[in-house]
C-alpha positions as CSV (number, residue, x, y, z in Angstrom):
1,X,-136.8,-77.0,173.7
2,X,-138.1,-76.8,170.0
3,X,-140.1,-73.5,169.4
4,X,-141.5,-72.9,165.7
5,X,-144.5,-70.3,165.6
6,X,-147.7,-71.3,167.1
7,X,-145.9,-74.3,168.5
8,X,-143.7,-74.9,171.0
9,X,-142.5,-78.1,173.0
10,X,-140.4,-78.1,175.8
11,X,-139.2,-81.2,178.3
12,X,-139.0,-80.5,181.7
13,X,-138.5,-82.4,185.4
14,X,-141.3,-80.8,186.7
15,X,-143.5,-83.3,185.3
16,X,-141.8,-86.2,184.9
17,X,-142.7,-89.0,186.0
18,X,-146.3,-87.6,187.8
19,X,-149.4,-87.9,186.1
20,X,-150.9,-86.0,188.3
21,X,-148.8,-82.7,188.0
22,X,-148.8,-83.2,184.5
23,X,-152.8,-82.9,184.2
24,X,-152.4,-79.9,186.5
25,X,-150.6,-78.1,183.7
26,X,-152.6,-78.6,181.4
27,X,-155.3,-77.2,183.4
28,X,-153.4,-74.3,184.2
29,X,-151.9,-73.8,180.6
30,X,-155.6,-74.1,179.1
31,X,-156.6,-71.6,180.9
32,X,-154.4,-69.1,178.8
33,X,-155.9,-67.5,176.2
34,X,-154.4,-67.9,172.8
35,X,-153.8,-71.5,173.9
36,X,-155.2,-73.7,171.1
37,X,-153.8,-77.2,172.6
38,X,-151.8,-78.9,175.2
39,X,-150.1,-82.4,175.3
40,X,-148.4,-83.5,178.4
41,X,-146.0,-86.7,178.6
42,X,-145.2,-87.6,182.2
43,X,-143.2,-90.4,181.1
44,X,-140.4,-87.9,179.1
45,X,-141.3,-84.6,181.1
46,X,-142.5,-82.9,177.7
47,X,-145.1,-80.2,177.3
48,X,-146.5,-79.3,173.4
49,X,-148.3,-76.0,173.3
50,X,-149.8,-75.0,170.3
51,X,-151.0,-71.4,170.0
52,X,-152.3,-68.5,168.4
53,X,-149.4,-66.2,167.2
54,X,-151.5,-63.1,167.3
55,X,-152.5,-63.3,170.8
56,X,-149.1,-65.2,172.0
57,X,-145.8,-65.6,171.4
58,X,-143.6,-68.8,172.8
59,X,-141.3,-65.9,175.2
60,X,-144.7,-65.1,176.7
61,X,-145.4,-68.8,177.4
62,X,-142.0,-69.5,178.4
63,X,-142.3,-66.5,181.0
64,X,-145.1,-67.6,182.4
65,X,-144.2,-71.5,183.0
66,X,-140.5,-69.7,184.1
67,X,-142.8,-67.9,186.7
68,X,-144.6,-70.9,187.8
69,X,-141.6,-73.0,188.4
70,X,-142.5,-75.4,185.5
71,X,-139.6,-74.5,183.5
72,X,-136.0,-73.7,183.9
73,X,-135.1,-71.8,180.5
74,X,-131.4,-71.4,181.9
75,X,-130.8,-75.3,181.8
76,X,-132.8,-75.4,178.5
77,X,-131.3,-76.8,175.3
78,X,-132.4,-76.5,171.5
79,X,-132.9,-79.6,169.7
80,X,-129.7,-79.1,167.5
81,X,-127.7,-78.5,170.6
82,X,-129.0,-81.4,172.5
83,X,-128.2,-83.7,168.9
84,X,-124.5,-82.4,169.0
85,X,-124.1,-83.0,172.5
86,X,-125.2,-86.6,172.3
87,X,-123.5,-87.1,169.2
88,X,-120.2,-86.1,170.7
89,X,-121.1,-88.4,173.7
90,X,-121.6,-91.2,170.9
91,X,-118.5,-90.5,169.4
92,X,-116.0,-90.3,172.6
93,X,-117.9,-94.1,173.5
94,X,-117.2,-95.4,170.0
95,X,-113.5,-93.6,169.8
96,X,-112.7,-95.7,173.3
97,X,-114.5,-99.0,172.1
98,X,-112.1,-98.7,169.0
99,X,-109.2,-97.9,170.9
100,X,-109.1,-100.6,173.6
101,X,-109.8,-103.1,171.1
102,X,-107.2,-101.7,168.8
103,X,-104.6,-102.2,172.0
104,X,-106.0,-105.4,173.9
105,X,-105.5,-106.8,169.9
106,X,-101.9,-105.3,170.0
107,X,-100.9,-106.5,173.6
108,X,-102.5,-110.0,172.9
109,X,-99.5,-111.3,170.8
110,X,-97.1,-109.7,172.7
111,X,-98.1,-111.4,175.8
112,X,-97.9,-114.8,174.2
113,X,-94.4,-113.7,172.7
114,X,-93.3,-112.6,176.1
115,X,-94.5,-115.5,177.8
116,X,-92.5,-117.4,175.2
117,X,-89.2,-115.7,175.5
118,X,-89.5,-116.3,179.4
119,X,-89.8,-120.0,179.0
């Protein structure tokens, strides 16, 4: 979710991946007034709203898509929260790749030393 005033963008499985439910939003969100404009993206699930601050606010629109089962503002993340949490994802993959290479290059002489010693 990214919400600046008079604009407001949110991602959501509701939409994802149809076409036709997506078009069906818009419809419905057009409908609203205050609504200036309306961009669906079935392929990522996101809705971009952009609206008139004096007749809406984005709690309003969020309520409303909250009430028609389009969105789910208890699973919601803000963009810098869904950056961190990715970013910590990146870091734990790069920490392991670093690690096991770190050992498998630590273990790999020893083997052959090992293997030596036995002979």
């Amino acid at each position: 979710m990214h919400d600046v005033p008079g604009r407001l963008r949110i991602k959501t499985p509701f939409i994802k991946g149809n076409e036709n439910l997506a078009k069906h939003v818009e419809r419905f969100l057009e409908q609203i007034n205050g609504i200036r404009s309306i961009t669906t993206n079935p392929l990522t699930g996101s809705i971009i709203m952009t609206y008139d601050e004096k007749k809406l606010t984005s709690q309003m629109l969020l309520d409303t898509l909250k009430t028609r089962g389009i969105f789910n503002p208890d699973k919601a993340l803000t963009n810098d929260q869904y950056i961190r949490s990715n970013a910590s994802k990146a870091g734990q993959i790069v920490y392991k790749a670093v690690v096991g290479a770190f050992v498998e290059k630590a273990f790999e002489g020893s083997a052959l030393s090992l293997l030596t010693v036995l002979l």
